[in-house]
GULO-215378 format. One record per atom (N, C-alpha, C): x, y, z; atom name; residue in one letter; residue number from 1; chain. Coordinates in nm, 2 decimals. Layout:
BEGIN
{u: X	v: Y	w: Z	atom: CA	rest: A	nr: NUM	kette: A}
...
// end
This chain:
BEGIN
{u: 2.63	v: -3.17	w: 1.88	atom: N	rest: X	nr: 1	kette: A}
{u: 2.51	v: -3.18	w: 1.96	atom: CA	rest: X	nr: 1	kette: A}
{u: 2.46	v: -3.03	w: 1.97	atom: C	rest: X	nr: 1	kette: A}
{u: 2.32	v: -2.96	w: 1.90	atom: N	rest: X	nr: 2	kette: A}
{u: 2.24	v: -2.88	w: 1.96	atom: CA	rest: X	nr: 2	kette: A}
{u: 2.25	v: -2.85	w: 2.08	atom: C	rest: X	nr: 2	kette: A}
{u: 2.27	v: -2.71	w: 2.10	atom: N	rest: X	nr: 3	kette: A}
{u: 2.24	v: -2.65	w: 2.23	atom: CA	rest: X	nr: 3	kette: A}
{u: 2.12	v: -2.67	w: 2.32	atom: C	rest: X	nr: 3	kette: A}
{u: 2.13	v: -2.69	w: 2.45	atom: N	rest: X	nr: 4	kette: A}
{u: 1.95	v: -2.73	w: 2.53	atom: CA	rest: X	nr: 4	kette: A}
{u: 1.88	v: -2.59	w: 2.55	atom: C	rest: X	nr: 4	kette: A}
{u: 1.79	v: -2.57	w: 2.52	atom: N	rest: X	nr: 5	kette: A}
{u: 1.72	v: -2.52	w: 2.58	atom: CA	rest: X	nr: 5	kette: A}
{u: 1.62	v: -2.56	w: 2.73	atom: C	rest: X	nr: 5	kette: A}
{u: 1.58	v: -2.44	w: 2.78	atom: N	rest: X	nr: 6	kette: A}
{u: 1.56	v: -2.50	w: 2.95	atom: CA	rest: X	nr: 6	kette: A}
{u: 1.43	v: -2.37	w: 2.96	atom: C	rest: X	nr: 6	kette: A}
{u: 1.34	v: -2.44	w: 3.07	atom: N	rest: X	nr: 7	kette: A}
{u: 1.25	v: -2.36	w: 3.10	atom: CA	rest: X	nr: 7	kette: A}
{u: 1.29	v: -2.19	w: 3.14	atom: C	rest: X	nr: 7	kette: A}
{u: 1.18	v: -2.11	w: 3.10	atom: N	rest: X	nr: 8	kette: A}
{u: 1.22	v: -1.95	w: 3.14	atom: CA	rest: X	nr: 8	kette: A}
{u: 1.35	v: -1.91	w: 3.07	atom: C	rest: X	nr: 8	kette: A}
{u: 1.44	v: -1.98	w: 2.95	atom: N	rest: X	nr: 9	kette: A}
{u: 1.48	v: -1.90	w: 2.86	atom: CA	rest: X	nr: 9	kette: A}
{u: 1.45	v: -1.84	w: 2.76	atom: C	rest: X	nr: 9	kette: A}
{u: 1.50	v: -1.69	w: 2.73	atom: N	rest: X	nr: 10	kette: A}
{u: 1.45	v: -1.61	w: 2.65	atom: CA	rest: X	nr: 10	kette: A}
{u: 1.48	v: -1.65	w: 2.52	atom: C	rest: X	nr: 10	kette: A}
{u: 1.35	v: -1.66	w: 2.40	atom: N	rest: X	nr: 11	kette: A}
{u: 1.44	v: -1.72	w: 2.27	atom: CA	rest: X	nr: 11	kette: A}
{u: 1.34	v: -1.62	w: 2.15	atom: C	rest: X	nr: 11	kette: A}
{u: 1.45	v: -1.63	w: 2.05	atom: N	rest: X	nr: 12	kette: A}
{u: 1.37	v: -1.57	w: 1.94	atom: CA	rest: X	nr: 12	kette: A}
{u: 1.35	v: -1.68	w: 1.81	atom: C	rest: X	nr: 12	kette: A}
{u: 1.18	v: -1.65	w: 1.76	atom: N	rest: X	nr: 13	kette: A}
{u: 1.16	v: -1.75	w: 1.68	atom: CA	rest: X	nr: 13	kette: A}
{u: 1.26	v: -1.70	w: 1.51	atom: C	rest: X	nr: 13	kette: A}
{u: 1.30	v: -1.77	w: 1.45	atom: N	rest: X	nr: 14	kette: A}
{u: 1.38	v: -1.69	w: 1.36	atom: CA	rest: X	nr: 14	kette: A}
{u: 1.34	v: -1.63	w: 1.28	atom: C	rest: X	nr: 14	kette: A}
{u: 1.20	v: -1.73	w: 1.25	atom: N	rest: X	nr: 15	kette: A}
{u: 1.16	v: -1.69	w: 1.10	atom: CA	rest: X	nr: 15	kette: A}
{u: 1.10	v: -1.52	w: 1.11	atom: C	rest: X	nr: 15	kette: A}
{u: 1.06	v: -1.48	w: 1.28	atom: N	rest: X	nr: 16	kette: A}
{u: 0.98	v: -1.36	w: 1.25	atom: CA	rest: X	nr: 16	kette: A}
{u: 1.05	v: -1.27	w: 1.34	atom: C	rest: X	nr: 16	kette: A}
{u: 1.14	v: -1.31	w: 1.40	atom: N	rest: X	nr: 17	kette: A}
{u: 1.21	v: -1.24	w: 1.49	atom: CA	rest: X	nr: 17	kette: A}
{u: 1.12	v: -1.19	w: 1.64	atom: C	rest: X	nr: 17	kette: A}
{u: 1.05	v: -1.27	w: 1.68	atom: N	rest: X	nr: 18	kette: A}
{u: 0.96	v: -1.26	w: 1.80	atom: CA	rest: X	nr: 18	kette: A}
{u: 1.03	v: -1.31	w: 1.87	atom: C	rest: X	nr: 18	kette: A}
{u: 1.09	v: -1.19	w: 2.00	atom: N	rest: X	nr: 19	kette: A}
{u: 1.10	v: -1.30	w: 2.12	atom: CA	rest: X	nr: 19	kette: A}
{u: 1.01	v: -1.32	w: 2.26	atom: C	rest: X	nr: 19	kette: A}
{u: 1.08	v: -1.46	w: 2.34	atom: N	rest: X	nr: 20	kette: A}
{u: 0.94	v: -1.49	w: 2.38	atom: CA	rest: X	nr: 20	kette: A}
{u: 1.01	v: -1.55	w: 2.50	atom: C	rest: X	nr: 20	kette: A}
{u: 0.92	v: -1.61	w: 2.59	atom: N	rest: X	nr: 21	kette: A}
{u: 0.99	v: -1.70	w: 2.74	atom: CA	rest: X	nr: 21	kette: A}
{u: 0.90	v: -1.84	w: 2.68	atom: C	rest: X	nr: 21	kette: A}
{u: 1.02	v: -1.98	w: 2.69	atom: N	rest: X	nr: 22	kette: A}
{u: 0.95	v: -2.06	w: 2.73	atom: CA	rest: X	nr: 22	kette: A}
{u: 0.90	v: -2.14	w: 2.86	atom: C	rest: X	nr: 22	kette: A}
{u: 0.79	v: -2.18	w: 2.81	atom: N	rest: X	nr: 23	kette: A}
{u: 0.72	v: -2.18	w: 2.95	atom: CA	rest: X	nr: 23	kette: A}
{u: 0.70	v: -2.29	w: 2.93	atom: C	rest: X	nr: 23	kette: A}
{u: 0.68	v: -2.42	w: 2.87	atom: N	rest: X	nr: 24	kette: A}
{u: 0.66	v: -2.53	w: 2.89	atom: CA	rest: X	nr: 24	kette: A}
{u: 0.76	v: -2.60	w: 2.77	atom: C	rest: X	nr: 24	kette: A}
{u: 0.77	v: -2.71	w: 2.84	atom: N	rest: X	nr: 25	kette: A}
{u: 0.87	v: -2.83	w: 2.80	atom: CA	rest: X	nr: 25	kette: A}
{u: 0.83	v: -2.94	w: 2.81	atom: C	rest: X	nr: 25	kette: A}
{u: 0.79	v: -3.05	w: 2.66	atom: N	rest: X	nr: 26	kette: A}
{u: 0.72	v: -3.11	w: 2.66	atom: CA	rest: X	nr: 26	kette: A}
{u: 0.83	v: -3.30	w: 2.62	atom: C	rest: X	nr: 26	kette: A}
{u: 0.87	v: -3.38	w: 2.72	atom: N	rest: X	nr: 27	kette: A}
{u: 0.96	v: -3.45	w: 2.70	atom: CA	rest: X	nr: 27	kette: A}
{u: 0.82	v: -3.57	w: 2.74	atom: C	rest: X	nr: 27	kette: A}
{u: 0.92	v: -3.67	w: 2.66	atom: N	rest: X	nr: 28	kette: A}
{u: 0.87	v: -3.81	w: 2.70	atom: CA	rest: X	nr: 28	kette: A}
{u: 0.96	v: -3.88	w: 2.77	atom: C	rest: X	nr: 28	kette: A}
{u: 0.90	v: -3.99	w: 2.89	atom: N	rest: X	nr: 29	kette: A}
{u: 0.99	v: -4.10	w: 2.94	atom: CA	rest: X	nr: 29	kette: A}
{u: 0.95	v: -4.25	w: 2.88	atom: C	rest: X	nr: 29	kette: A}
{u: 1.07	v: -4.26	w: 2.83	atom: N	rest: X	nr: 30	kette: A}
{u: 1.06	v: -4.42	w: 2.80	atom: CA	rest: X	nr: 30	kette: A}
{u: 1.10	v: -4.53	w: 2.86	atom: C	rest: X	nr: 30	kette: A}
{u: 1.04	v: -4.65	w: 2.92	atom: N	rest: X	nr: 31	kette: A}
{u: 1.12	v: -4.73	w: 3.04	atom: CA	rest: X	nr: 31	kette: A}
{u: 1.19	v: -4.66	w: 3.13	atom: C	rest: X	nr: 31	kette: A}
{u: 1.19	v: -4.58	w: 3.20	atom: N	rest: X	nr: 32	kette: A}
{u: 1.23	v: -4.47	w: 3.33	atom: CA	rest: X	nr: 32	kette: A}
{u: 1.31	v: -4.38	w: 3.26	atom: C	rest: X	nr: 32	kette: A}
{u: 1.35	v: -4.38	w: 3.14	atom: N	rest: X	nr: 33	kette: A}
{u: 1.39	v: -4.27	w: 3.08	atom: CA	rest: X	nr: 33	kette: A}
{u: 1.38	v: -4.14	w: 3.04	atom: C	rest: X	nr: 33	kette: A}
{u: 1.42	v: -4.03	w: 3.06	atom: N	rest: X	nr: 34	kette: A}
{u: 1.40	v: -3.90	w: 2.96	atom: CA	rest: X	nr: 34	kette: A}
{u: 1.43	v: -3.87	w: 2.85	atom: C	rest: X	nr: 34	kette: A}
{u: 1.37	v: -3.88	w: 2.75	atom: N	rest: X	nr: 35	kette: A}
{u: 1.43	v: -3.84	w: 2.65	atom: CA	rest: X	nr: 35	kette: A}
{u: 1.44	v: -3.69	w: 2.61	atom: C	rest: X	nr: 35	kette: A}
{u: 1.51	v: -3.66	w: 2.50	atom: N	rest: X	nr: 36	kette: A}
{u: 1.51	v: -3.50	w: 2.45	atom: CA	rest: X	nr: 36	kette: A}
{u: 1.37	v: -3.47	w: 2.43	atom: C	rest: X	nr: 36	kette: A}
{u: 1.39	v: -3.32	w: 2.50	atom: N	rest: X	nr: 37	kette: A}
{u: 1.21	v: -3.27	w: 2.43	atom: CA	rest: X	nr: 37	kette: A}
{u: 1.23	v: -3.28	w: 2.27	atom: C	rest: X	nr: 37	kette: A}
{u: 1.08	v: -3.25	w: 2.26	atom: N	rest: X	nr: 38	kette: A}
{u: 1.02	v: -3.29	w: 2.17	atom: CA	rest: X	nr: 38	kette: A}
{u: 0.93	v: -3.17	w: 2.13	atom: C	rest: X	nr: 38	kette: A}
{u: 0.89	v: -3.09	w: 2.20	atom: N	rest: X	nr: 39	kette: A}
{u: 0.83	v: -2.98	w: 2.21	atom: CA	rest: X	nr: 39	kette: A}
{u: 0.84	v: -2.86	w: 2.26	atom: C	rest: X	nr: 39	kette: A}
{u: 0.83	v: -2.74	w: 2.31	atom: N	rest: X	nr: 40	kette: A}
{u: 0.85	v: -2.57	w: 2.36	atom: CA	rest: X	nr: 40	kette: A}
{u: 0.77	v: -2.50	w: 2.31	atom: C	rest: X	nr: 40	kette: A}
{u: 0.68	v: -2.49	w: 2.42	atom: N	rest: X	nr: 41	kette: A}
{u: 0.59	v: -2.37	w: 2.40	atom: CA	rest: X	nr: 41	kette: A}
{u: 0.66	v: -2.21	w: 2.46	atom: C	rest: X	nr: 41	kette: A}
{u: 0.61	v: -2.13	w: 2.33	atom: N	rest: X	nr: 42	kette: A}
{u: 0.71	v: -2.03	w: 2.36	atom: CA	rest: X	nr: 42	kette: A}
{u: 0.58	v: -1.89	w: 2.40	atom: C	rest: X	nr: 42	kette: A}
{u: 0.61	v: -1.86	w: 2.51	atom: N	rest: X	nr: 43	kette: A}
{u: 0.50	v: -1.72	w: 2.53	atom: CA	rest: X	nr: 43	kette: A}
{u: 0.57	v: -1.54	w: 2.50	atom: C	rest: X	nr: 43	kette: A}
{u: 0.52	v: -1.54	w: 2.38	atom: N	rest: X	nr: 44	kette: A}
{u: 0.54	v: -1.44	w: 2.32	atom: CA	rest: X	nr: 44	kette: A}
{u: 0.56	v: -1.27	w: 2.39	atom: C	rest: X	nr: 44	kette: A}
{u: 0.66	v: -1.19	w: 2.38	atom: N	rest: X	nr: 45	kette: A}
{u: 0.69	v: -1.08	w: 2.54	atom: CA	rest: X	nr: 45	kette: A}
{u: 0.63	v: -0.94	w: 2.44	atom: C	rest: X	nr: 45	kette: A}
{u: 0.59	v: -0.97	w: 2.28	atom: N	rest: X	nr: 46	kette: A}
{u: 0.55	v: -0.82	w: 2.25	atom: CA	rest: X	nr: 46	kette: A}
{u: 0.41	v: -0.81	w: 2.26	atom: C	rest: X	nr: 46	kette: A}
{u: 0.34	v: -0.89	w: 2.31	atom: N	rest: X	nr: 47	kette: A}
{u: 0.19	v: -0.87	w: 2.31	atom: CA	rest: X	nr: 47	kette: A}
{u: 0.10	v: -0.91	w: 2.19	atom: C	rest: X	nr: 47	kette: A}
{u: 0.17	v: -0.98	w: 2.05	atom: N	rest: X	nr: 48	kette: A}
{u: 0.08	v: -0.96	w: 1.96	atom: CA	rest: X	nr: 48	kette: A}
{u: 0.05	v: -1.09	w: 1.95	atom: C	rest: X	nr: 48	kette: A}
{u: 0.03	v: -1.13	w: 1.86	atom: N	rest: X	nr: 49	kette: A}
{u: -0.09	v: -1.26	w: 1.87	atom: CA	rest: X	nr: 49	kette: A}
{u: -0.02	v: -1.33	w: 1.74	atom: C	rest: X	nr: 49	kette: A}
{u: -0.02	v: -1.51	w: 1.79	atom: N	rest: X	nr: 50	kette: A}
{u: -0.04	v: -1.60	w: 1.86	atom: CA	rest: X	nr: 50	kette: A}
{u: 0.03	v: -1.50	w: 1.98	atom: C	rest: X	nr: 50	kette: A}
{u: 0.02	v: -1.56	w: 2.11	atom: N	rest: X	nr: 51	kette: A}
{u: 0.05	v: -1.48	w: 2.22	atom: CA	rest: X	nr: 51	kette: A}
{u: 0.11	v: -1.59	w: 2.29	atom: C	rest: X	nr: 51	kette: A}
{u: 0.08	v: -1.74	w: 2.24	atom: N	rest: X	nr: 52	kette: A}
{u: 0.21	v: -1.84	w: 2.26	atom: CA	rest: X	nr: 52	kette: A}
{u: 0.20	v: -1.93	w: 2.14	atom: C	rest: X	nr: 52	kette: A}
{u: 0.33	v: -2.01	w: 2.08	atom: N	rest: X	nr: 53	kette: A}
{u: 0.35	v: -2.09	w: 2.02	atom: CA	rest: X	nr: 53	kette: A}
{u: 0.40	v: -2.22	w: 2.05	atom: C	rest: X	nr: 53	kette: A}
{u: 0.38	v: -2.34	w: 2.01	atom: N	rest: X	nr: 54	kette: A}
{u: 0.46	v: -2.45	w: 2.03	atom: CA	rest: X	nr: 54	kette: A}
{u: 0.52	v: -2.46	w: 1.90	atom: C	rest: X	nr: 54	kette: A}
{u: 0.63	v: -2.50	w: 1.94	atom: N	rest: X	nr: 55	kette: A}
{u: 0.81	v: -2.51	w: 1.84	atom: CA	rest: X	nr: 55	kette: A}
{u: 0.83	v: -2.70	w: 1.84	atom: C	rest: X	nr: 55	kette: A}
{u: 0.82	v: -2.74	w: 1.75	atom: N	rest: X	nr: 56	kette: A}
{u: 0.87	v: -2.86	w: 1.71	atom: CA	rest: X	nr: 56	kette: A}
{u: 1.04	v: -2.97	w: 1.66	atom: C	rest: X	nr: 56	kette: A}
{u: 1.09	v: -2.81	w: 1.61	atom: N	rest: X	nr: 57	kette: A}
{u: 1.20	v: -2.80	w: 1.60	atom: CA	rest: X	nr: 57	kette: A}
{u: 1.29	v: -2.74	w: 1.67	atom: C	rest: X	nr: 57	kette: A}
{u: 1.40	v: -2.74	w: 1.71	atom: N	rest: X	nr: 58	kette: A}
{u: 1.47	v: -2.64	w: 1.82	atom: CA	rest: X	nr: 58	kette: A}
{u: 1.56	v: -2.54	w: 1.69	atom: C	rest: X	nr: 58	kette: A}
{u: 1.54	v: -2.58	w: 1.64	atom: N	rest: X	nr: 59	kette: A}
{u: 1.64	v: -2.53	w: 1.52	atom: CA	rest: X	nr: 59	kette: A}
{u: 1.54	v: -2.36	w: 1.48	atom: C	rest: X	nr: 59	kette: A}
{u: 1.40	v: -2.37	w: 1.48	atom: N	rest: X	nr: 60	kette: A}
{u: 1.37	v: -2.25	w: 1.48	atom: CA	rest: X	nr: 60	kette: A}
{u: 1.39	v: -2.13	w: 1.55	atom: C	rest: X	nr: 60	kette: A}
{u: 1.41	v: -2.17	w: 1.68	atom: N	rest: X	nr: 61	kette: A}
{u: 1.46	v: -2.07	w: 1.79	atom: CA	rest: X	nr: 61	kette: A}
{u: 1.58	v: -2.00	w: 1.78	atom: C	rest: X	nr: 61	kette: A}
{u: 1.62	v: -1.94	w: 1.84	atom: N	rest: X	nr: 62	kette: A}
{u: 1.76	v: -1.87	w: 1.87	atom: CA	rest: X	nr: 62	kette: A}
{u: 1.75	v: -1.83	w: 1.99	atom: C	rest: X	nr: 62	kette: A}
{u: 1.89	v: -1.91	w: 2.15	atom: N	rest: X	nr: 63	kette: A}
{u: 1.88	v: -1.85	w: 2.25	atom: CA	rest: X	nr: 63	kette: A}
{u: 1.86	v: -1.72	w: 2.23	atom: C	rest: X	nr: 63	kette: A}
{u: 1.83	v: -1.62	w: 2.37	atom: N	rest: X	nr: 64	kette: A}
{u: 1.89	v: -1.43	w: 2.37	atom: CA	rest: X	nr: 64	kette: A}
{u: 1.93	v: -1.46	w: 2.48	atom: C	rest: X	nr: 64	kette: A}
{u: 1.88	v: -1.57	w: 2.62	atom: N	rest: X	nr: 65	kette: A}
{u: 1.92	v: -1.53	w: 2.74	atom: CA	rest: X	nr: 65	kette: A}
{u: 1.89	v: -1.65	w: 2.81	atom: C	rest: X	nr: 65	kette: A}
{u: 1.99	v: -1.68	w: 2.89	atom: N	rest: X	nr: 66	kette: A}
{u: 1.95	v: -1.82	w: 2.96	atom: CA	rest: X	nr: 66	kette: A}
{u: 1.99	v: -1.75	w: 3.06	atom: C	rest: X	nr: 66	kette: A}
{u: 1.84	v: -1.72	w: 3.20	atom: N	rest: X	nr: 67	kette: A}
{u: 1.86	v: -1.69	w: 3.32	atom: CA	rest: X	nr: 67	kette: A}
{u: 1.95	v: -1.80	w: 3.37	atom: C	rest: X	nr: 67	kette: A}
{u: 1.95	v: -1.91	w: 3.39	atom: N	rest: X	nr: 68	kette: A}
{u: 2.05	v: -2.02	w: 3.43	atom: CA	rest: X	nr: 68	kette: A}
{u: 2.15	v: -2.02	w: 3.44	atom: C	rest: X	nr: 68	kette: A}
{u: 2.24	v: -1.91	w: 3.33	atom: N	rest: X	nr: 69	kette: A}
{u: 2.35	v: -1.93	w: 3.32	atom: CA	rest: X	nr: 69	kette: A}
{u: 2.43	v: -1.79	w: 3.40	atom: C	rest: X	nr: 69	kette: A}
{u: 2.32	v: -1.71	w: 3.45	atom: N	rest: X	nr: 70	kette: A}
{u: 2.35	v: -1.59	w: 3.49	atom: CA	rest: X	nr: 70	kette: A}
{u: 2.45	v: -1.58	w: 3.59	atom: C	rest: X	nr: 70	kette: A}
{u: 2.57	v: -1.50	w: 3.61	atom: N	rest: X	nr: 71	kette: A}
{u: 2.64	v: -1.53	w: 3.70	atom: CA	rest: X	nr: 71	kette: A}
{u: 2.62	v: -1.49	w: 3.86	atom: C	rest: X	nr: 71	kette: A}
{u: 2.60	v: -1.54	w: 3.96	atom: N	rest: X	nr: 72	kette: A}
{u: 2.58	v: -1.49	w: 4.08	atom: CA	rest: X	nr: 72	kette: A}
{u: 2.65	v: -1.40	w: 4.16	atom: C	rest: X	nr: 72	kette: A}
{u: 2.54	v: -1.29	w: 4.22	atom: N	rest: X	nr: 73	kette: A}
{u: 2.60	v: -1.16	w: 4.30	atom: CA	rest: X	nr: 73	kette: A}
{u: 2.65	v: -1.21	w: 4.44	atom: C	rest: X	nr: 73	kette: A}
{u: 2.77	v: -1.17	w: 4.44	atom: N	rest: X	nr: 74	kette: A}
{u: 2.82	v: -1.20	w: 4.60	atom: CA	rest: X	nr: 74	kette: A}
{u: 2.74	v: -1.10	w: 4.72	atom: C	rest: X	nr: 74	kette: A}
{u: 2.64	v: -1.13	w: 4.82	atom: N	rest: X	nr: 75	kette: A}
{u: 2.60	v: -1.15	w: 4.92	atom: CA	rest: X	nr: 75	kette: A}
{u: 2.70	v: -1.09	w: 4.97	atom: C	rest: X	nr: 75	kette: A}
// end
């Protein structure tokens, strides 16, 4: 099973080596269900243009950084 990707991780597209934050995640529910997305729009962090993409495949990406997984500072 492919790795998930999750909103506000940092990913690089591969073919061009742009990385980027996704900011939207586009899933369908079927009869009360979620399925796997299906889509990621990715907002590009060097300024150049397209300045965001949607990804149809997850296979083009490459995590760099899942804030989610970040370990927490003890308080």
């Amino acid at each position: 099973m492919p790795f998930m990707l999750y909103h506000d991780d940092i990913v690089e597209e591969i073919a061009t080596k742009r990385q980027g934050k996704i900011d939207a995640i586009d899933r369908y529910i079927i009869e009360g269900r979620e399925m796997p997305p299906h889509q990621w729009r990715v907002h590009f962090l060097d300024g150049n243009e397209p300045l965001s993409q949607y990804f149809i495949k997850q296979e083009d990406l490459r995590l760099v950084k899942c804030p989610h997984m970040q370990p927490r500072r003890a308080s």
